[in-house]
Phi, psi and omega in degrees: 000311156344274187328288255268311171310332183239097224266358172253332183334153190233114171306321193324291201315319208260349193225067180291318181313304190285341173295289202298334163303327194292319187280318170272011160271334162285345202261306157337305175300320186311322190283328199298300193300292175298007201245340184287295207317324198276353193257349175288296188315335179284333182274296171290008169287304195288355199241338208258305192303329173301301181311296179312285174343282203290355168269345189271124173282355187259340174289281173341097194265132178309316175243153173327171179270267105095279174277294181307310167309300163336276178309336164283332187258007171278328237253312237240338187268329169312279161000303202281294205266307206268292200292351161291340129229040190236009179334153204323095177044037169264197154211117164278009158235012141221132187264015195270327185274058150292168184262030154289139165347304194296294209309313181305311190293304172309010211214343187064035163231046184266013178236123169337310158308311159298287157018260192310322192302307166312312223261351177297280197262353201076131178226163185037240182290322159292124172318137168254145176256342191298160181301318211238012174313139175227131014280172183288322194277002165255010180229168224258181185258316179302184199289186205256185175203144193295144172320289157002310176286330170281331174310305186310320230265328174291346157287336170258348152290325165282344179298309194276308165316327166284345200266348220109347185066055180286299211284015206299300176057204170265009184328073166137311201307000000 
């Protein structure tokens, strides 16, 4: 009765035992909800992260570890071997055999097998690089290159051609 007369009063002061059972039933309520969210979120994390995982193209790598060595070292036998008159896949000294898509197909060389064969034996202005190339006069002075080198190196001429030649960069130097 006291209290209720005098209207500033602070109950704490007069009953702190009884406030402090009223304060941790608030502070406890305060905690419940958020104490719900994290255990749904705990429940549905492993199921949202699987989803994702398996959806994402950037978790996924297009290619093997493997295949990107392969391809750095088709880029570095190009680079090497190549890129004096195939600067990215044009050709300066003829300009109808560029190693663009169009250019391959029209010329019938648009298969990894035609590839090699050409980087193989030579076909016209272009040189063959293979060990066993023949006639002499169709084939480079510089060094020669392994099947194996020539495999890459005609799997990365078709990739880029098919690619567009975007990707030529310094790949591999």
């Amino acid at each position: 009765m006291l209290l209720s007369a005098i209207p500033n009063c602070n109950k704490s002061l007069i009953s702190p035992a009884l406030n402090q059972k009223k304060g941790n039933q608030e502070v406890e309520s305060q905690w419940a909800k958020p104490r719900q969210e994290l255990k749904l979120l705990q429940r549905l994390a492993p199921p949202i992260f699987a989803a994702f995982v398996a959806l994402s193209p950037i978790i996924a790598p297009p290619v093997s570890y493997g295949q990107a060595i392969d391809v750095q070292r088709g880029a570095s036998l190009f680079n090497r071997a190549c890129i004096g008159c195939h600067v990215a896949g044009g050709n300066i000294i003829q300009p109808g055999a560029t190693l663009f898509l169009k250019d391959l197909q029209r010329n019938g060389v648009d298969t990894e097998e035609e590839i090699y064969r050409i980087t193989y034996y030579g076909k016209g202005r272009m040189p063959g690089f293979g060990e066993m190339c023949t006639p002499r006069g169709q084939c480079t002075f510089g060094a020669r290159l392994q099947e194996d080198e020539i495999r890459l190196l005609s799997e990365f001429v078709k990739s880029q051609a098919d690619q567009g030649w975007l990707n030529i960069g310094n790949g591999g130097d």
